[in-house]
DSSP file (Angstrom, degrees, kcal/mol; ACC not computed):
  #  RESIDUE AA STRUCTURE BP1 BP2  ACC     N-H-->O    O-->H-N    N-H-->O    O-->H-N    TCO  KAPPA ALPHA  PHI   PSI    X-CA   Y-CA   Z-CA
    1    1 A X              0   0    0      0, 0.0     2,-0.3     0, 0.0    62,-0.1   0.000 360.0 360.0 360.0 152.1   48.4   23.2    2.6
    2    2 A X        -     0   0    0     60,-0.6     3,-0.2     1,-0.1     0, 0.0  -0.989 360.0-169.5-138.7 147.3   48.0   26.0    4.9
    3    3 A X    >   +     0   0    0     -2,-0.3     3,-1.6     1,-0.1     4,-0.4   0.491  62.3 116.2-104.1   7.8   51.2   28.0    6.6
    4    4 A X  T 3  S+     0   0    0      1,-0.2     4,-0.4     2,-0.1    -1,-0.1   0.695  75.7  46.7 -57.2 -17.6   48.4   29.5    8.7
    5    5 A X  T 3> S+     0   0    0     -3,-0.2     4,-1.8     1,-0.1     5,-0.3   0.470  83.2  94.3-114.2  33.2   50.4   27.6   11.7
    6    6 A X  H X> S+     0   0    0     -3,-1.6     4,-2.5     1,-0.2     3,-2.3   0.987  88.5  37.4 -69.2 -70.8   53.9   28.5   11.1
    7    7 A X  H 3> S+     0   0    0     -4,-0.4     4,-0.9     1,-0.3    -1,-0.2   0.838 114.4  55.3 -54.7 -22.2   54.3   31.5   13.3
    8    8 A X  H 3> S+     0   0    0     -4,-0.4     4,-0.7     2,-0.2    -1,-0.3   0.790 111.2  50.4 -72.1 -30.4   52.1   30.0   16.2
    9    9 A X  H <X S+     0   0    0     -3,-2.3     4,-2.2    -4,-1.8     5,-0.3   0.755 112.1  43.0 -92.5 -21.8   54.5   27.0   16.0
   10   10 A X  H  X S+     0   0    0     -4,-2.5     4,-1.0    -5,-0.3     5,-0.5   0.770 108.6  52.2-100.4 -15.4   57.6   28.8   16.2
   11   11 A X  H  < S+     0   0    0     -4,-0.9     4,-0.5    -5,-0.4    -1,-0.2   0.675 111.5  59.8-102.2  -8.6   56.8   31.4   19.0
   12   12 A X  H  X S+     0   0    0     -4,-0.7     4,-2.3     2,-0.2    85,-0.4   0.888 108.7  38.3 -70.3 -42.7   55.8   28.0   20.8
   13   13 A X  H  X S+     0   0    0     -4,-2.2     4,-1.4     2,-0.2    -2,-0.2   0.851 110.1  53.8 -70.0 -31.3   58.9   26.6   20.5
   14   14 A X  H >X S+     0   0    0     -4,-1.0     4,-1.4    -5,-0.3     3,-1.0   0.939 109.1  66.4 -68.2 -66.4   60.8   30.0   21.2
   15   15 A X  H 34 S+     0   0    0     -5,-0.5    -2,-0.2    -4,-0.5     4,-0.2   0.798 109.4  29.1   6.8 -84.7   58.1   29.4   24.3
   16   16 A X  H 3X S+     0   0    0     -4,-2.3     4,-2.0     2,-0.2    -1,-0.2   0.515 112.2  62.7 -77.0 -17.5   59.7   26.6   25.6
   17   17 A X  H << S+     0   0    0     -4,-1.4     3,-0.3    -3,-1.0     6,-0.3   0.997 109.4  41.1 -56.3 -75.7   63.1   27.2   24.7
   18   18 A X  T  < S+     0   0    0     -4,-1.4    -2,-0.2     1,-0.2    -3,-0.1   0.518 114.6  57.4 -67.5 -23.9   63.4   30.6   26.9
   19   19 A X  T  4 S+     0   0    0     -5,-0.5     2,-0.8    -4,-0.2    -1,-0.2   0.854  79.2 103.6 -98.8 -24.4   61.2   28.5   30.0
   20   20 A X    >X  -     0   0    0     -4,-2.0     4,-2.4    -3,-0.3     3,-1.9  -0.449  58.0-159.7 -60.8 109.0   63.9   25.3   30.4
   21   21 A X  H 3> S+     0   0    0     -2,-0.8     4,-2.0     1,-0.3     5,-0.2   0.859  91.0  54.1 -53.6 -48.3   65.7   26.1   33.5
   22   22 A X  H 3> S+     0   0    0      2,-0.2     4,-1.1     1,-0.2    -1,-0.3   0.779 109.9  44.3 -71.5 -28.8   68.4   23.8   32.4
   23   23 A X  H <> S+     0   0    0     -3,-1.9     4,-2.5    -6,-0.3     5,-0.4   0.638 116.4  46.9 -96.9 -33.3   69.0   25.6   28.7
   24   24 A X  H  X S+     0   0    0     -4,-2.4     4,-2.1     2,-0.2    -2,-0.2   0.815 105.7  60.0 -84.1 -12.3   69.0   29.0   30.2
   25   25 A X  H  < S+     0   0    0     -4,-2.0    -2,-0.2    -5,-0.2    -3,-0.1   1.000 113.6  39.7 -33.5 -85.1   71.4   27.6   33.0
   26   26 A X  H  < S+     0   0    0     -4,-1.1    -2,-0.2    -5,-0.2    -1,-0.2   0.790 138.6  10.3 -25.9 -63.8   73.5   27.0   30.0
   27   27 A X  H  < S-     0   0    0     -4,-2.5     2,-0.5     1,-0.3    -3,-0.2   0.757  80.2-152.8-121.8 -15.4   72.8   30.5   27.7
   28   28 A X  S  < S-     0   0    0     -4,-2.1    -1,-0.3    -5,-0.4    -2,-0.1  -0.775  75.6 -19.0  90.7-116.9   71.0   32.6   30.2
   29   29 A X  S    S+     0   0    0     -2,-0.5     2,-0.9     1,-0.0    -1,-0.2  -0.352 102.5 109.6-113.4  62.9   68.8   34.9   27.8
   30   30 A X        +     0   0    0     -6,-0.1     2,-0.4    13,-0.1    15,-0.3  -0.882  40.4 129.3-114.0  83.2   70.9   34.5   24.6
   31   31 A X        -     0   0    0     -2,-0.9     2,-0.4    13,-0.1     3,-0.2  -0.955  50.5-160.4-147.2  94.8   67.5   32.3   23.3
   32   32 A X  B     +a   46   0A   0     13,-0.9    15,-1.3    -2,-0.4     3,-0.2  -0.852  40.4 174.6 -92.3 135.3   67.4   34.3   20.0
   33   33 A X  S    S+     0   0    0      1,-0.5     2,-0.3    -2,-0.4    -1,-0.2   0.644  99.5   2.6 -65.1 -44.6   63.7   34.6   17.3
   34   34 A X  S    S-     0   0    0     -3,-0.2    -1,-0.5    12,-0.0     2,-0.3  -0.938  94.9-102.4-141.5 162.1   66.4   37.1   15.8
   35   35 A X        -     0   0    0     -2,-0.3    11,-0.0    -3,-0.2     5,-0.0  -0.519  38.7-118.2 -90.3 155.5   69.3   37.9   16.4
   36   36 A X        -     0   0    0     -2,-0.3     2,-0.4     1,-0.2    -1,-0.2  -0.013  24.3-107.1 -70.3-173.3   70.3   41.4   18.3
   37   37 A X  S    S+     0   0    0      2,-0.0    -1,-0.2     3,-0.0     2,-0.1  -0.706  81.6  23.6-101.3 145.9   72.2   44.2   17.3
   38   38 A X  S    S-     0   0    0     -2,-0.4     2,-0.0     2,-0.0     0, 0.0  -0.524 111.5  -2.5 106.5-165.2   75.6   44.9   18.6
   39   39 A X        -     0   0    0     -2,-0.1     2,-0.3     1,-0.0    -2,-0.0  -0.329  65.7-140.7 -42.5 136.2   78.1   42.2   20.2
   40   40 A X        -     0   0    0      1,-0.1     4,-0.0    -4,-0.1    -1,-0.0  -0.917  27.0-107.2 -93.0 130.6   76.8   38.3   20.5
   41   41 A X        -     0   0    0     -2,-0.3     3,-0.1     1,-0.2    -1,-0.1  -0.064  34.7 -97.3 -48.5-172.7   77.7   36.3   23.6
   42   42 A X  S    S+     0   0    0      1,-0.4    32,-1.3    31,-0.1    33,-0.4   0.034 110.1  22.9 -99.8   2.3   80.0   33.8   23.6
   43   43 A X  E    S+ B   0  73A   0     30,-0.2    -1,-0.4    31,-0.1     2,-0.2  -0.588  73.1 168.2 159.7 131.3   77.6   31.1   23.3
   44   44 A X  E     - B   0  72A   0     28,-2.5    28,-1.8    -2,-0.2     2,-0.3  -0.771  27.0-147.7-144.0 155.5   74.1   31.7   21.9
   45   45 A X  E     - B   0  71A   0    -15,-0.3   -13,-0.9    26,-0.2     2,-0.4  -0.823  26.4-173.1-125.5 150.8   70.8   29.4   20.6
   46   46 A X  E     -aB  32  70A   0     24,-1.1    24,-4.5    -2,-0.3     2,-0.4  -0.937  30.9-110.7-161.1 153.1   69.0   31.2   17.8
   47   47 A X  E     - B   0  69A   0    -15,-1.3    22,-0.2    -2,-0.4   -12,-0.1  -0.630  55.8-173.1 -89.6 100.8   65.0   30.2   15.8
   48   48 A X  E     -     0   0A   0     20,-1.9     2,-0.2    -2,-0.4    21,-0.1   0.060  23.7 -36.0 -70.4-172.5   66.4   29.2   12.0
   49   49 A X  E     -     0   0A   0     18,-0.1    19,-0.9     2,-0.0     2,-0.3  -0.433  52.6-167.3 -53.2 128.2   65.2   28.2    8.5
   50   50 A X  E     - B   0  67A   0     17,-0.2     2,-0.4    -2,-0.2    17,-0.2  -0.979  13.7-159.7-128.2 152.6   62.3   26.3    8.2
   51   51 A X  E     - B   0  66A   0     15,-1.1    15,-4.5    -2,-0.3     2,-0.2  -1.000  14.8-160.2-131.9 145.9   61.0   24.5    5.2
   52   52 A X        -     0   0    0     -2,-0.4     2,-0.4    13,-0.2    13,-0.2  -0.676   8.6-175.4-109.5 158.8   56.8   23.4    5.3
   53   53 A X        -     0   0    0     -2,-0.2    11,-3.5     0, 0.0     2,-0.4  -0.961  31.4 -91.3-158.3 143.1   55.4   20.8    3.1
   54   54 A X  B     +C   63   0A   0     -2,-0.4     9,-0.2     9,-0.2     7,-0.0  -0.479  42.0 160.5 -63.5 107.3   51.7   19.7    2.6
   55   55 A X        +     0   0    0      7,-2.3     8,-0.3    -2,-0.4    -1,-0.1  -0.166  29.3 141.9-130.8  47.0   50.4   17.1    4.6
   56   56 A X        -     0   0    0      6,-0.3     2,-0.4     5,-0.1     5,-0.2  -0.095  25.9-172.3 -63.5 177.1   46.8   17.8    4.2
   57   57 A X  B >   -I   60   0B   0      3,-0.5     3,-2.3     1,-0.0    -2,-0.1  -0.981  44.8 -85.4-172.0 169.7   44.2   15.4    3.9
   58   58 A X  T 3  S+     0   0    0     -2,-0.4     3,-0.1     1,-0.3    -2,-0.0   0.814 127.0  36.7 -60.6 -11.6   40.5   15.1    3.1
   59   59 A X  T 3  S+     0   0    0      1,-0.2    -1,-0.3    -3,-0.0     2,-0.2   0.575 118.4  35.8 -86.1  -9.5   39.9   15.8    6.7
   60   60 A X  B <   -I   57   0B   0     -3,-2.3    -3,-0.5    -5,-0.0     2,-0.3  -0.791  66.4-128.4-178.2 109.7   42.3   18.1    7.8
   61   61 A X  E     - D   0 135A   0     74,-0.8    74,-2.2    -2,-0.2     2,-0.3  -0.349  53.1-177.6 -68.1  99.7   44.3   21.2    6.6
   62   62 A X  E     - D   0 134A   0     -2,-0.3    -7,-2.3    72,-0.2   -60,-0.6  -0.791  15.9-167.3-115.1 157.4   48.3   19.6    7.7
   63   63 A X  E     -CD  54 133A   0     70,-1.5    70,-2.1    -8,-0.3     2,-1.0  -0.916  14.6-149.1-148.8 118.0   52.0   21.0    7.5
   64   64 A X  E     - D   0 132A   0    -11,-3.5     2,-0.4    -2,-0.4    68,-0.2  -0.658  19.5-160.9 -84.3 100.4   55.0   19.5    7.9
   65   65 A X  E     - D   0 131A   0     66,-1.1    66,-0.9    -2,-1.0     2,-0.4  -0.591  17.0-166.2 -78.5 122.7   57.5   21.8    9.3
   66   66 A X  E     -BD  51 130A   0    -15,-4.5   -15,-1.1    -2,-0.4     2,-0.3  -0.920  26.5-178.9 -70.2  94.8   61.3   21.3    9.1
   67   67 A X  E     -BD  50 129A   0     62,-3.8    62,-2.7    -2,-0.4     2,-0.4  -0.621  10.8-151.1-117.3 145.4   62.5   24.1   11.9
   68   68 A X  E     - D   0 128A   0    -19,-0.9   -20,-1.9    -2,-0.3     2,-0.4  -0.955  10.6-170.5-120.1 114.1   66.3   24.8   12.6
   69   69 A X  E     -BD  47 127A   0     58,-0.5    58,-2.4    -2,-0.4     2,-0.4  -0.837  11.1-154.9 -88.5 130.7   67.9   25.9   15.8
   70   70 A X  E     -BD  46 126A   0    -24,-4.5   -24,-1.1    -2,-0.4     2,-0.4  -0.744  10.7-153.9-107.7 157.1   71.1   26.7   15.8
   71   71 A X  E     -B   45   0A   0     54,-2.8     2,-0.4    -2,-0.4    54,-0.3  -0.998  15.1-172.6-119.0 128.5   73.8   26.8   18.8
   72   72 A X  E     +B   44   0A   0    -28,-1.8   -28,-2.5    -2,-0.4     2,-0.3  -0.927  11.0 166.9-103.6 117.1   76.8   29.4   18.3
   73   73 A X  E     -BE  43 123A   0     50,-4.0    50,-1.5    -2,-0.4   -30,-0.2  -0.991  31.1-153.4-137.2 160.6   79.7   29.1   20.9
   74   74 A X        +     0   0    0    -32,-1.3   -31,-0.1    -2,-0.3    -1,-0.1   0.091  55.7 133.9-116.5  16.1   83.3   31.0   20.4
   75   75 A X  S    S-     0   0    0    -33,-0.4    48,-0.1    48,-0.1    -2,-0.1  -0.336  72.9-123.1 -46.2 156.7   84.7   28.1   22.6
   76   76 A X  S    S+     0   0    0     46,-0.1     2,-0.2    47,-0.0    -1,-0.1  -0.045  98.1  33.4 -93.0   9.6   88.3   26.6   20.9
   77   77 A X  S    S-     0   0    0     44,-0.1     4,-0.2    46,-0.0    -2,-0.1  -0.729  89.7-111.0-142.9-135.7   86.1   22.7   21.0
   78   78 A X  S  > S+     0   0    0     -2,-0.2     4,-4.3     2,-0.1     5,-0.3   0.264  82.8 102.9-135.5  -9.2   82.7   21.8   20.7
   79   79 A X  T  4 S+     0   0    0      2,-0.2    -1,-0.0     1,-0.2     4,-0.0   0.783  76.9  48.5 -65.3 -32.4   82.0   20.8   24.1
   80   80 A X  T >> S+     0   0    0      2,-0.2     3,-2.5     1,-0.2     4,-1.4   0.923 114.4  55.4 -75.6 -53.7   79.9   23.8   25.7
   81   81 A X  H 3> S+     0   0    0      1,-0.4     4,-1.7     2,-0.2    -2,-0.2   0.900 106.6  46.9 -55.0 -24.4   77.7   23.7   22.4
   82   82 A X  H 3X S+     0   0    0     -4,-4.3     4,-0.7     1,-0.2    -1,-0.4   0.719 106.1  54.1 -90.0  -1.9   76.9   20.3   22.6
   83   83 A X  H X> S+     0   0    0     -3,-2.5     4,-1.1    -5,-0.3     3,-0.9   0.990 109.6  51.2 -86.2 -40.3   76.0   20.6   25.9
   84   84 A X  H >X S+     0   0    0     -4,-1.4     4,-1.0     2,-0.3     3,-0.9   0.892 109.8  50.9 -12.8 -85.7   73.5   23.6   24.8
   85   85 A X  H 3< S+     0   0    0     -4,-1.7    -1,-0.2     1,-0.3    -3,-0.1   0.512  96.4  63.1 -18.1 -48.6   72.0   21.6   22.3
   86   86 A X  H <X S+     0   0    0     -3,-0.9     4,-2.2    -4,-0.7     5,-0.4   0.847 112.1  44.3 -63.8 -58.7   71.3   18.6   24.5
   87   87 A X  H <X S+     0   0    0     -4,-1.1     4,-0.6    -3,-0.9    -2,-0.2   0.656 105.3  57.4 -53.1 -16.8   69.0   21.2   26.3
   88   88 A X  H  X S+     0   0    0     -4,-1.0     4,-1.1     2,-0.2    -1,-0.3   0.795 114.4  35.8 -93.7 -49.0   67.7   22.4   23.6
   89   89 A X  H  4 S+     0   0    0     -5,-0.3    -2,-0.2     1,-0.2    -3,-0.1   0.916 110.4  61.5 -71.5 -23.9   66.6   18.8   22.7
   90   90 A X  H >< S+     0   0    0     -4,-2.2     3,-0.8     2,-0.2     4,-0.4   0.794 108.3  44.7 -57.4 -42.9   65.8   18.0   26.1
   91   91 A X  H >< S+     0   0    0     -4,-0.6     3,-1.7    -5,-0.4     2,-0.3   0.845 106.1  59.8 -37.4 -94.8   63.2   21.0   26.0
   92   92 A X  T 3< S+     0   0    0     -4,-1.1    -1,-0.3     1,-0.4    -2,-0.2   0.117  99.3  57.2 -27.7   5.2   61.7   20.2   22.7
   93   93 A X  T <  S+     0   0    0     -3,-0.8    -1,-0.4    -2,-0.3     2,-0.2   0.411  88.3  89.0-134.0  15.6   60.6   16.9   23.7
   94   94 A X  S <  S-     0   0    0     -3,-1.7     2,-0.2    -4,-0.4   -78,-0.1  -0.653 105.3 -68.2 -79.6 177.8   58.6   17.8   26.6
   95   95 A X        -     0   0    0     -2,-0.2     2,-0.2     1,-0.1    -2,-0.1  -0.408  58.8-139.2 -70.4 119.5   55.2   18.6   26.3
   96   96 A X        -     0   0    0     -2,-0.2    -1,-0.1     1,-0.1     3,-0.1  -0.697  25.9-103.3 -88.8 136.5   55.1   22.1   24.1
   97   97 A X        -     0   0    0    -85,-0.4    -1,-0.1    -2,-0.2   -81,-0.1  -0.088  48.8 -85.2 -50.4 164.4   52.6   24.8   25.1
   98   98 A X        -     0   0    0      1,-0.1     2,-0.4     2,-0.0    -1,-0.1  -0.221  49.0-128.7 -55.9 144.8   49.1   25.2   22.8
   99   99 A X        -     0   0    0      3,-0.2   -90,-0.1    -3,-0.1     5,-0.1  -0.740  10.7-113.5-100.4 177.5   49.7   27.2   20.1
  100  100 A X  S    S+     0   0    0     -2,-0.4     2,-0.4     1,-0.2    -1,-0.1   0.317  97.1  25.6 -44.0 -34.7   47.8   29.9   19.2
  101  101 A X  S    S-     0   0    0    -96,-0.1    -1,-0.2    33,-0.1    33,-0.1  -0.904 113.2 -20.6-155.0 140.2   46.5   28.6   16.0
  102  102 A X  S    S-     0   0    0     -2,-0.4     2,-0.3    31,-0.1    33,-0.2  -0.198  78.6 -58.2  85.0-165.0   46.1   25.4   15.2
  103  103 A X  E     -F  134   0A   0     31,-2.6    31,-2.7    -5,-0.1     2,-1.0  -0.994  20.1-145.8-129.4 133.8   47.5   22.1   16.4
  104  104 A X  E     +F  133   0A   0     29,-0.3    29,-0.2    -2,-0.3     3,-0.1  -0.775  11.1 179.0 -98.7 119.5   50.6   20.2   16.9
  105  105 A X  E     -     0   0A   0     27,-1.9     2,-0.3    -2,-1.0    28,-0.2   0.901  63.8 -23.1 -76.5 -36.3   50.4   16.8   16.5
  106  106 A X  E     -F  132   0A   0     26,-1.4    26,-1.3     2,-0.0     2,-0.4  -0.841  42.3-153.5-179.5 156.4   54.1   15.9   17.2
  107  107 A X        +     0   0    0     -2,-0.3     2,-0.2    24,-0.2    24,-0.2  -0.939  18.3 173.4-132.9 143.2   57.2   17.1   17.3
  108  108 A X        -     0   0    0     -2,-0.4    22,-4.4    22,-0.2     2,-0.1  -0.947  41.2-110.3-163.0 157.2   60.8   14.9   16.8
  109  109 A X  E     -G  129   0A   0     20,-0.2    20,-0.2    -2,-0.2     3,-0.1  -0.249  35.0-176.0-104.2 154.6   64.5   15.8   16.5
  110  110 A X  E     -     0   0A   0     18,-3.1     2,-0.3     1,-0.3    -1,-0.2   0.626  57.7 -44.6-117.5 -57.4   65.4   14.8   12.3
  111  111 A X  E     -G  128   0A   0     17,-2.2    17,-2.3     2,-0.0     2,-0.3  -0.992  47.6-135.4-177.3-178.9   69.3   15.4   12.4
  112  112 A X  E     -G  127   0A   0     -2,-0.3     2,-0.3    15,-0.3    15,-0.3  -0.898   4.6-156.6-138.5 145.1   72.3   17.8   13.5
  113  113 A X  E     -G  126   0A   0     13,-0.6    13,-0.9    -2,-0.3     2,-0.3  -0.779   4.7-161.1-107.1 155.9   75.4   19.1   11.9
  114  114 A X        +     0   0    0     -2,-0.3     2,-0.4    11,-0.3    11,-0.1  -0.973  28.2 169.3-142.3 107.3   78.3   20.2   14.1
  115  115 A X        -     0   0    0     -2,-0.3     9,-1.8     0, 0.0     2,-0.2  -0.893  40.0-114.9-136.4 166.5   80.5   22.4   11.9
  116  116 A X  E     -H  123   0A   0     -2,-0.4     7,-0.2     7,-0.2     2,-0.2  -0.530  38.6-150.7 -29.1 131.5   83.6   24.9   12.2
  117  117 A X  E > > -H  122   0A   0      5,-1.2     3,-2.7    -2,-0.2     2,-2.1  -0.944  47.9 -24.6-145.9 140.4   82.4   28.6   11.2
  118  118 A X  T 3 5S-     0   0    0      1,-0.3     5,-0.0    -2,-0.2    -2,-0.0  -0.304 132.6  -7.4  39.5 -61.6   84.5   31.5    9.7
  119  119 A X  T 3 5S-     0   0    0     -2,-2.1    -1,-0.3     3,-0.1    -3,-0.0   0.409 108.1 -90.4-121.8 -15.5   87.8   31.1   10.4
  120  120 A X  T < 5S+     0   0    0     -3,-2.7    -2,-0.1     2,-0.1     0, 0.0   0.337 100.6 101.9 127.6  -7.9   87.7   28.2   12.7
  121  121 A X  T   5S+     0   0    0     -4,-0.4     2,-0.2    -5,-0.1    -3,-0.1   0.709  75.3  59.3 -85.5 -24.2   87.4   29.7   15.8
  122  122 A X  E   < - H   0 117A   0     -5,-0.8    -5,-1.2   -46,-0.1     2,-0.5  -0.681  64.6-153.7 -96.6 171.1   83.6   29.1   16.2
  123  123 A X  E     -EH  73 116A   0    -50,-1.5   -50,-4.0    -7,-0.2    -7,-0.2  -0.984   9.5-158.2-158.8 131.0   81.9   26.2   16.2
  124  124 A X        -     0   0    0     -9,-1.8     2,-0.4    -2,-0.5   -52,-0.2  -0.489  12.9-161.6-122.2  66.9   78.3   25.8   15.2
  125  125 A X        -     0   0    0    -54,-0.3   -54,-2.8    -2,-0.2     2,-0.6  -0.323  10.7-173.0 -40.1  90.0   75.3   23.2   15.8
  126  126 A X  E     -DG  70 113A   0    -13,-0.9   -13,-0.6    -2,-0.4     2,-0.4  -0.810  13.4-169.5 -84.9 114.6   72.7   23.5   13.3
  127  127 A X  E     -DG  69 112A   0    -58,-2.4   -58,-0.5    -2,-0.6     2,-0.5  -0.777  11.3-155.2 -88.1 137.1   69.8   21.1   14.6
  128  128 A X  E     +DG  68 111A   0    -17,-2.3   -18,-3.1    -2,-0.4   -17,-2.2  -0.974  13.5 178.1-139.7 120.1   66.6   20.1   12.6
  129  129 A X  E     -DG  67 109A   0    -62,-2.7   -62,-3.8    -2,-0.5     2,-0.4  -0.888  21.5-132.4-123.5 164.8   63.6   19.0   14.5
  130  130 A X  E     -D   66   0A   0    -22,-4.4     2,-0.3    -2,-0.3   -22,-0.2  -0.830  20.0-171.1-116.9 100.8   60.2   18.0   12.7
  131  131 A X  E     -D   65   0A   0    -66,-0.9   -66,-1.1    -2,-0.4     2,-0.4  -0.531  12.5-157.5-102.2 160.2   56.9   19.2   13.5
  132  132 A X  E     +DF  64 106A   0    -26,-1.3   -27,-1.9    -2,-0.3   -26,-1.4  -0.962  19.7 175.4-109.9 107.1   53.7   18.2   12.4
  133  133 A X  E     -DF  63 104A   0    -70,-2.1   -70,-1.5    -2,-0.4     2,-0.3  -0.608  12.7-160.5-110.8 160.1   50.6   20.8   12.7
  134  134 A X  E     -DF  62 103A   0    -31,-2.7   -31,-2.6   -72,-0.2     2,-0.4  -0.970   5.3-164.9-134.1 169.9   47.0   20.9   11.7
  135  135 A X  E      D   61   0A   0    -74,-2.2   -74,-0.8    -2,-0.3  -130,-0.0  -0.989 360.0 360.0-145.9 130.3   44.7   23.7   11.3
  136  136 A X              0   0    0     -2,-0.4    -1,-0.0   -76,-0.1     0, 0.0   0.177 360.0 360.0 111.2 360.0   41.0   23.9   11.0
């Protein structure tokens, strides 16, 4: 297993995230790799937890990435995040720039939670899409 393509994959997605006209429509530049200091809009996308897993093989050094984006809104429903999210996915399944290292072989959405946050007043879309990379 190699993680050699972790950060190349993620600054790809951050990539694409920040260049769909339709998802910055939607958050503007609130497309977080980390989050700022200070105040957070009122609805925000931000680059999660990932977990990688070995999918080498005798030809080819592979990693299966689990990556999570999340959508944060301080809306009273659910409705602006899910439309945020839906761009989000909409992105991620066009064609993602090259990375930097490596390859990606394919990328596909795995599953969503839609939750309630802190006292109840925010509402929070954690998303899990699945990439596949190789290196060498």
């Amino acid at each position: 297993m190699s993680y050699a393509t972790s950060a190349a994959l993620q600054a790809a997605i951050y990539a694409r995230l920040t260049a769909h006209a339709p998802l910055t429509d939607l958050l503007g530049e609130a497309i977080y790799d980390a989050l700022p200091a200070g105040p957070l809009p009122p609805l925000y996308a931000t680059l999660g937890a990932e977990k990688a897993r070995d999918r080498s093989d005798t030809t080819m050094t592979g990693t299966e990435h689990d990556l999570t984006v999340s959508v944060v809104s301080d809306a009273a429903g659910f409705r602006s995040a899910k439309e945020a999210a839906a761009a989000i996915s909409d992105a991620l399944a066009e064609p993602m720039p090259e990375l930097t290292r490596g390859r990606l072989v394919g990328l596909w959405f795995l599953q969503a939670r839609a939750r309630r946050v802190g006292s109840g007043d925010a509402r929070q879309i954690d998303m899990i899409f699945r990439a596949r990379s190789e290196d060498g």
